[in-house]
VOPAGU-2260 file (C-alpha; in pm, 1 decimal, decimal comma):
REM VOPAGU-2260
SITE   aa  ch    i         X         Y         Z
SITE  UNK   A    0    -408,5   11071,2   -2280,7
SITE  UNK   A    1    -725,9   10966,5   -2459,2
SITE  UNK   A    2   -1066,2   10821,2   -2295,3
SITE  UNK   A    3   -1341,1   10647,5   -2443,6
SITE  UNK   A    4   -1677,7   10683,4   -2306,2
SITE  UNK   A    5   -1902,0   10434,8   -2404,3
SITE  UNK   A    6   -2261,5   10598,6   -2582,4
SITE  UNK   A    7   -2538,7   10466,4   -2464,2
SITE  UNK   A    8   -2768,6   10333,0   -2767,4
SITE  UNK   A    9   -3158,7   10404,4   -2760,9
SITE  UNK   A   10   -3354,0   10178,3   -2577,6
SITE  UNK   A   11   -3628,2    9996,8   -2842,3
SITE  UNK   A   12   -3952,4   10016,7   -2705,5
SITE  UNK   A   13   -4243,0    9785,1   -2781,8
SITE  UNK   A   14   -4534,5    9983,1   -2916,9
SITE  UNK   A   15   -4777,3    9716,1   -2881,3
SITE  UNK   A   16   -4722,3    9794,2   -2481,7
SITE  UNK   A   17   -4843,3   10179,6   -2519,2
SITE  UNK   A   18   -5153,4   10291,2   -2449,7
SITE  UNK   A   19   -5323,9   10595,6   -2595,2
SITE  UNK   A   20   -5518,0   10911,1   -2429,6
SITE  UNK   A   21   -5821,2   10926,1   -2628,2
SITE  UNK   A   22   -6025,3   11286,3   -2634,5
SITE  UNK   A   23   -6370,5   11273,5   -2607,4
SITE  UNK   A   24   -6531,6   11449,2   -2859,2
SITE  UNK   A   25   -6774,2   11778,5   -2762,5
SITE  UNK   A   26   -7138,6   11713,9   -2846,3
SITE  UNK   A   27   -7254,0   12018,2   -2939,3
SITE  UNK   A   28   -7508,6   12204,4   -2676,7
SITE  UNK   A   29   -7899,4   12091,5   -2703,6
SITE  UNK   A   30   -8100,4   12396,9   -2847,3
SITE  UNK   A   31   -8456,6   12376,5   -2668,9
SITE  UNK   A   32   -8730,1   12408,4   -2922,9
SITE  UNK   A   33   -8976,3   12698,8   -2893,4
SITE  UNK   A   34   -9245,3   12684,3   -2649,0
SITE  UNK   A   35   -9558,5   12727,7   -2847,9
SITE  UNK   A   36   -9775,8   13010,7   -2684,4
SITE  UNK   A   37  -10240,5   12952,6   -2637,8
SITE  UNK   A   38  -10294,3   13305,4   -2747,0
SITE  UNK   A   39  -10612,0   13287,9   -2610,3
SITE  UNK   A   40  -10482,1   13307,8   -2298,8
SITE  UNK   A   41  -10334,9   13616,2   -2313,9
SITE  UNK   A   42  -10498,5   13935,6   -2184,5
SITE  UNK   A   43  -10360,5   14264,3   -2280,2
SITE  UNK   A   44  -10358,7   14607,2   -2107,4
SITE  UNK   A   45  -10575,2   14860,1   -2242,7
SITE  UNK   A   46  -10521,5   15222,8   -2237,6
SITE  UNK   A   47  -10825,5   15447,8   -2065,4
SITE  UNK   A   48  -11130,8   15569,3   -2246,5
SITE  UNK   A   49  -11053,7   15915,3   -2099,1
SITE  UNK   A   50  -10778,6   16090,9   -1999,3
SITE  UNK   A   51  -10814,6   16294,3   -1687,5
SITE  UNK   A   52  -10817,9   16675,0   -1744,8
SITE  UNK   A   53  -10581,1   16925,6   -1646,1
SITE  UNK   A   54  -10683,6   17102,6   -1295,7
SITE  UNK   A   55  -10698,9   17457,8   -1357,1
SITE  UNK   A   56  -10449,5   17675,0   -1123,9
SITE  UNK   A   57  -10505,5   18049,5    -982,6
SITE  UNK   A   58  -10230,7   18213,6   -1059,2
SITE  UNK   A   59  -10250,3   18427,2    -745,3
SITE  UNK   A   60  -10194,4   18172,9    -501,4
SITE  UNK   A   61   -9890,2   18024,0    -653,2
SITE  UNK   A   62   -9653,9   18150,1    -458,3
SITE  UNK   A   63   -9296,8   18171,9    -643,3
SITE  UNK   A   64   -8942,7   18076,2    -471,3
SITE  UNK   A   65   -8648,1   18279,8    -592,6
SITE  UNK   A   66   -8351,6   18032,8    -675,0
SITE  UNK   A   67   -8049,7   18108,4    -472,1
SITE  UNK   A   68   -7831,7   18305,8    -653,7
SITE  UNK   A   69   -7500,9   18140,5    -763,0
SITE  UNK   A   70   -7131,5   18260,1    -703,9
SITE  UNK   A   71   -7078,6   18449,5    -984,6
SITE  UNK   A   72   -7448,7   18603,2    -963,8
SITE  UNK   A   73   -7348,6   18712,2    -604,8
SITE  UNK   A   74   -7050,4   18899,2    -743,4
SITE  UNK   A   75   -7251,8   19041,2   -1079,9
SITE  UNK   A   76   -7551,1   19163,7    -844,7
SITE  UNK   A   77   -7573,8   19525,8    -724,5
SITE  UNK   A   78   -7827,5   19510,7    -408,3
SITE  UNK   A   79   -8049,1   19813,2    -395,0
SITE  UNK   A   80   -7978,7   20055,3     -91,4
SITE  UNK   A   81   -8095,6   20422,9      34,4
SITE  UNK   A   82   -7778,8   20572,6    -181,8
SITE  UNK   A   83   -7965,6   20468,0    -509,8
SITE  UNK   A   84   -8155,1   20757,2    -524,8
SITE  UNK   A   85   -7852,3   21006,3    -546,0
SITE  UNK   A   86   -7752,4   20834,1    -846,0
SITE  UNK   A   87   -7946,3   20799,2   -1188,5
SITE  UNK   A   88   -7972,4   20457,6   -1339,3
SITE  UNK   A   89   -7678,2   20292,1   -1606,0
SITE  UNK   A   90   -7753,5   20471,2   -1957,9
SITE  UNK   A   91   -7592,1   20468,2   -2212,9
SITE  UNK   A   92   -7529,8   20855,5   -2331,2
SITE  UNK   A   93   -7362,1   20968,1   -2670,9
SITE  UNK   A   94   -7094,2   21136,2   -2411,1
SITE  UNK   A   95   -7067,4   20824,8   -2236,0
SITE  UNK   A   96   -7016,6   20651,5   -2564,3
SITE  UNK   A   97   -6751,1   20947,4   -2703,2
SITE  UNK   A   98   -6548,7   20908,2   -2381,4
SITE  UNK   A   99   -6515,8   20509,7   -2448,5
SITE  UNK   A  100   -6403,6   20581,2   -2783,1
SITE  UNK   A  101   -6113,6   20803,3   -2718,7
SITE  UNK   A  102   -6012,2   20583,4   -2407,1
SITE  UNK   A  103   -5996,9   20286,1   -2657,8
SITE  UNK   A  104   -5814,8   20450,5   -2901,0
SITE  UNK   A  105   -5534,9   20517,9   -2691,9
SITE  UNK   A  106   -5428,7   20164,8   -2718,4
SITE  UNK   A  107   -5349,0   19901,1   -3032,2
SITE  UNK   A  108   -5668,6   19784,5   -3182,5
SITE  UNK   A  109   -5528,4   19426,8   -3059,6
SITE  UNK   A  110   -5492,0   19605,6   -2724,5
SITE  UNK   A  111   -5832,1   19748,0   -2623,7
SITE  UNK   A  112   -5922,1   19530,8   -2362,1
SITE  UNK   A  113   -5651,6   19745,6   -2169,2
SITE  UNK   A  114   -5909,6   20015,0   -2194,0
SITE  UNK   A  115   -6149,0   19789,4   -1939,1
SITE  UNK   A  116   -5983,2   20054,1   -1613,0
SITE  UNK   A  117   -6044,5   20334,5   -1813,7
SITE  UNK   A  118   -6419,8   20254,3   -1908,4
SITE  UNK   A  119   -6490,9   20131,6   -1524,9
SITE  UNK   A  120   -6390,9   20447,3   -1419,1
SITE  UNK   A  121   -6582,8   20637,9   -1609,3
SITE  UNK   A  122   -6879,1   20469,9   -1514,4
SITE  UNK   A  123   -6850,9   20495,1   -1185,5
SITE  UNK   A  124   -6760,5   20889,1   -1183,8
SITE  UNK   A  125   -7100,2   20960,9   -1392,8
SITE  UNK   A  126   -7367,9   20683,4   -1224,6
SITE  UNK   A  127   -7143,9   20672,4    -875,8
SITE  UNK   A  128   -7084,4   20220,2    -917,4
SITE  UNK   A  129   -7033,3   19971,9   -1102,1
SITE  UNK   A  130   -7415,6   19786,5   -1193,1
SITE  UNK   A  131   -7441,9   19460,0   -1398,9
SITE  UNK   A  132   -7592,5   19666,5   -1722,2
SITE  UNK   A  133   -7281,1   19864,0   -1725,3
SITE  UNK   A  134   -7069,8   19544,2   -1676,6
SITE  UNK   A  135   -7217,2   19401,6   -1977,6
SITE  UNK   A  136   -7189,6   19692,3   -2179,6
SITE  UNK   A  137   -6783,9   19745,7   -2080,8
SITE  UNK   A  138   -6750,9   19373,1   -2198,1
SITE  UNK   A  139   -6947,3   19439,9   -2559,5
SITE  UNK   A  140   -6744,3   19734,0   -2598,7
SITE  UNK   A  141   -6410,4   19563,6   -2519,1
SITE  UNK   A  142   -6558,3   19232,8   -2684,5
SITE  UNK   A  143   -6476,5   19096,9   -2346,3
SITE  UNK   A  144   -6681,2   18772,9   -2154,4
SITE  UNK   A  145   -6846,7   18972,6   -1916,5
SITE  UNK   A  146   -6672,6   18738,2   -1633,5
SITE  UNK   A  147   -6349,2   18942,2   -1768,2
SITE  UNK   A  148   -6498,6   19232,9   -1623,7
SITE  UNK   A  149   -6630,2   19145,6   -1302,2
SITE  UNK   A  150   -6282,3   19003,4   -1223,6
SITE  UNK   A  151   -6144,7   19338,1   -1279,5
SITE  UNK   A  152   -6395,1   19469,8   -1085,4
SITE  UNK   A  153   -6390,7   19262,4    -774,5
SITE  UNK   A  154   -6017,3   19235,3    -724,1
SITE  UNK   A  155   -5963,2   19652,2    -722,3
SITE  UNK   A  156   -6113,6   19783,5    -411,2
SITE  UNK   A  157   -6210,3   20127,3    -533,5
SITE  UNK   A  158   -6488,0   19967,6    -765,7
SITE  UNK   A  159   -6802,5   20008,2    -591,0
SITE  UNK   A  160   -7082,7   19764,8    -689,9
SITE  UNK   A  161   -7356,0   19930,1    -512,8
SITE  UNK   A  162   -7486,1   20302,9    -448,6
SITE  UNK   A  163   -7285,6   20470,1    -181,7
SITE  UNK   A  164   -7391,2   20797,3     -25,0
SITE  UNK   A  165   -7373,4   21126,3    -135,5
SITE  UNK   A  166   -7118,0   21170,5      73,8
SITE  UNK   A  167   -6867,1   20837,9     108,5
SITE  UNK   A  168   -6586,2   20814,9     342,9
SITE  UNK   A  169   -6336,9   20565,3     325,3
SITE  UNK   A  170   -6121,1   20576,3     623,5
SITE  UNK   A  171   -5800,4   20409,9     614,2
SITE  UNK   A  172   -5724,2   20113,7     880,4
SITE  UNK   A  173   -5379,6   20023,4     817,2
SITE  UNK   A  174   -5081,0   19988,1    1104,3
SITE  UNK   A  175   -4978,1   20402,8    1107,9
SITE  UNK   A  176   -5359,8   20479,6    1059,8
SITE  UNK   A  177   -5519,7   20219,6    1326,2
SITE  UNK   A  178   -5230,2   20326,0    1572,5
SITE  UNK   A  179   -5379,0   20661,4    1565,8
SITE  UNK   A  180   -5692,0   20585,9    1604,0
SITE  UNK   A  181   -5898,4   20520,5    1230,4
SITE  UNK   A  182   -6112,0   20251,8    1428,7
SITE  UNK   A  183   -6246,7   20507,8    1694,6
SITE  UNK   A  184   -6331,1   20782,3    1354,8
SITE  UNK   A  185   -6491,5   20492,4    1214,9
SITE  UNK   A  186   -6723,6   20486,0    1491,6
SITE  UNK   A  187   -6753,9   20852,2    1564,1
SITE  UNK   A  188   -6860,8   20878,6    1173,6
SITE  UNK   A  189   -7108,9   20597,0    1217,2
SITE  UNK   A  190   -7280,1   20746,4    1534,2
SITE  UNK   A  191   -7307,7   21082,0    1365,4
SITE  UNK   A  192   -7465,7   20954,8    1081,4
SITE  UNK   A  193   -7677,5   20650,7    1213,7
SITE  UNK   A  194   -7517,9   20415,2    1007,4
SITE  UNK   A  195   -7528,3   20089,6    1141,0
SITE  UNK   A  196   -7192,0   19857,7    1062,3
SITE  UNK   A  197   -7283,9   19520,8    1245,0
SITE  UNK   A  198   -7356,1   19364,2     871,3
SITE  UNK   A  199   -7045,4   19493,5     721,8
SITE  UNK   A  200   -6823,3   19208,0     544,2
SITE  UNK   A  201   -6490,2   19432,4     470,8
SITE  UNK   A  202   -6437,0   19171,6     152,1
SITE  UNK   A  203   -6732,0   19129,4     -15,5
SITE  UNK   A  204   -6987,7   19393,6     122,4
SITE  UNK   A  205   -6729,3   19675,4     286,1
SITE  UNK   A  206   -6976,8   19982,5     214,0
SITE  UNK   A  207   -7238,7   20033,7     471,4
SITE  UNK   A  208   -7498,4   20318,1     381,0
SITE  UNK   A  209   -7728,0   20580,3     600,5
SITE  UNK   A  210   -8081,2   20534,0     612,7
SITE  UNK   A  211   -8124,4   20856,0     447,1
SITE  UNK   A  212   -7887,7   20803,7     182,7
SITE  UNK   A  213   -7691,9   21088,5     207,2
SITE  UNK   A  214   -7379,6   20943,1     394,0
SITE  UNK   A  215   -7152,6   20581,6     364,7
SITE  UNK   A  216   -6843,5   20449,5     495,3
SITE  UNK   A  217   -6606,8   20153,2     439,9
SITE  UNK   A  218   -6265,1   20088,0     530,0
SITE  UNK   A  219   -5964,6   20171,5     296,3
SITE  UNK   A  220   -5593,4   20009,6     267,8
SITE  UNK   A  221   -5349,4   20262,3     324,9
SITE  UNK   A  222   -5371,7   20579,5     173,2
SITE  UNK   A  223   -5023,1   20641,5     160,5
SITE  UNK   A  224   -4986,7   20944,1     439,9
SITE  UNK   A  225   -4834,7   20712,4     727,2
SITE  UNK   A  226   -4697,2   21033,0     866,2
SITE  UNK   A  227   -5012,8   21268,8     901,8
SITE  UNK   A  228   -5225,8   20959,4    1004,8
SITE  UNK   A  229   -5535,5   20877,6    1071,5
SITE  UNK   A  230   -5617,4   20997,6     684,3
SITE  UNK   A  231   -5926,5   20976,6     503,8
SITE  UNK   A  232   -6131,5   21012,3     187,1
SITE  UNK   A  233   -6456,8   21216,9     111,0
SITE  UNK   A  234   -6550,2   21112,1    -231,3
SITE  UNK   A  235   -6218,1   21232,6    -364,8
SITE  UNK   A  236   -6111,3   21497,2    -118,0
SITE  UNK   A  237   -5819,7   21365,8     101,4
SITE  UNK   A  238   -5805,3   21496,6     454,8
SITE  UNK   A  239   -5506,6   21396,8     675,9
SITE  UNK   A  240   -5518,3   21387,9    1087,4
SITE  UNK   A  241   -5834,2   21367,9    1114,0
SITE  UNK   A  242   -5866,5   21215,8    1493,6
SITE  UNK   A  243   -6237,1   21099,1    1616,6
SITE  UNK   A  244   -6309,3   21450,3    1780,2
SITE  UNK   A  245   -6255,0   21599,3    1420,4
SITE  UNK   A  246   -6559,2   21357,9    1270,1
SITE  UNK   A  247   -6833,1   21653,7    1345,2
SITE  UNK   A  248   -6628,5   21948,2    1175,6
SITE  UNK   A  249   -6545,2   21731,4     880,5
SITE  UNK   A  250   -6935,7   21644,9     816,6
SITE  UNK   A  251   -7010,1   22016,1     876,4
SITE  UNK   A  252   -6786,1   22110,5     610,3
SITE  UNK   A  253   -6937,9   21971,5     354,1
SITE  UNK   A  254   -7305,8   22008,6     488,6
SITE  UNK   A  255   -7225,1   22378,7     458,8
């Protein structure tokens, strides 16, 4: 079955009929000519005949304002208290400097910053803590940032960064300890020795010192003698069950 569809042809359209779009044509954009300027007219600034003269300062009543000291300052400085004087200032000694040198050769040459424990804690056993002149010289001898050090030194609770007493207890506070009663020997030790805790920050200032130097205190974390407790340190004595009515002897003992 077939179909045809018929095409359909193309109209013819009568171009004489059309009508054209014409495009106006841009004129390009009218510069302005230059004004021309009376220079006559003009006045101009002049700079002074004389410049004024410095005002001449006494230096004695300048008074000077101490810039507040930043983070890592806080944690570098060592604030001066009564202990100082039991302890002699950072030196370095050709002992000192022997000492260093067989701690650092006990590890790899590519290992010696491990010595950075070692060297802290022989600072602190000849000048009693940890001062920012012997923080820099650790970090030159370990060829350490000095910030290396001062981490070490701020996360590890037995580096002291200022003078304690001649005599330093550290009590211990934790659960077994503070059950039997390391808060009420805190307080017995700070009434027999007139040291005065109300200033104490147990994180970033934990050692409080006597006005006459001779005694501190601070809190320790457990001391590892739950069973004898409450335990605590003299220097690096450890005494175990001592209760707050054992405080006098203990002093006594060593003021013998």
């Amino acid at each position: 079955m077939s179909f045809n569809i018929p095409v359909p042809r193309p109209r013819a359209i009568d171009r004489s009929r059309l009508s054209y779009i014409r495009l106006r044509s841009v004129s390009p954009p009218r510069i302005p000519s230059p004004v021309k300027i009376d220079r006559s007219k003009l006045s101009y600034l002049s700079a002074p005949k004389a410049l004024p003269q410095p005002r001449k300062i006494n230096p004695s009543h300048v008074h000077y304002l101490r810039p507040e000291p930043s983070v890592l300052e806080k944690n570098i400085l060592s604030p001066e208290t009564p202990g100082n004087k039991n302890f002699p200032p950072f030196a370095l000694t050709p002992e000192l400097e022997e000492k260093a040198n067989q701690r650092i050769a006990q590890y790899p040459a590519d290992q010696k910053r491990s010595a950075v424990l070692p060297l802290l804690h022989e600072v602190q056993h000849r000048f009693g803590f940890i001062s920012p002149e012997s923080i820099d010289w650790v970090s030159q001898k370990l060829d350490l940032s000095p910030i290396k050090v001062v981490e070490v030194v701020t996360f590890y609770p037995g580096f002291r960064q200022k003078a304690p007493g001649q005599l330093h207890f550290r009590v211990c506070r934790t659960l077994s300890c503070a059950m039997g009663g390391s808060y009420e020997l805190m307080a017995k030790l700070c009434e027999l020795t007139g040291i005065n805790r109300s200033s104490a920050d147990a994180h970033k200032d934990p050692i409080s010192v006597s006005p006459c130097g001779k005694y501190s205190v601070e809190y320790a974390e457990c001391l590892a003698s739950c069973g004898t407790a409450p335990v605590c340190l003299v220097n690096d004595d450890f005494h175990e069950g001592i209760s707050a009515d054992k405080a006098q002897d203990l002093i006594a003992k060593y003021n013998a």
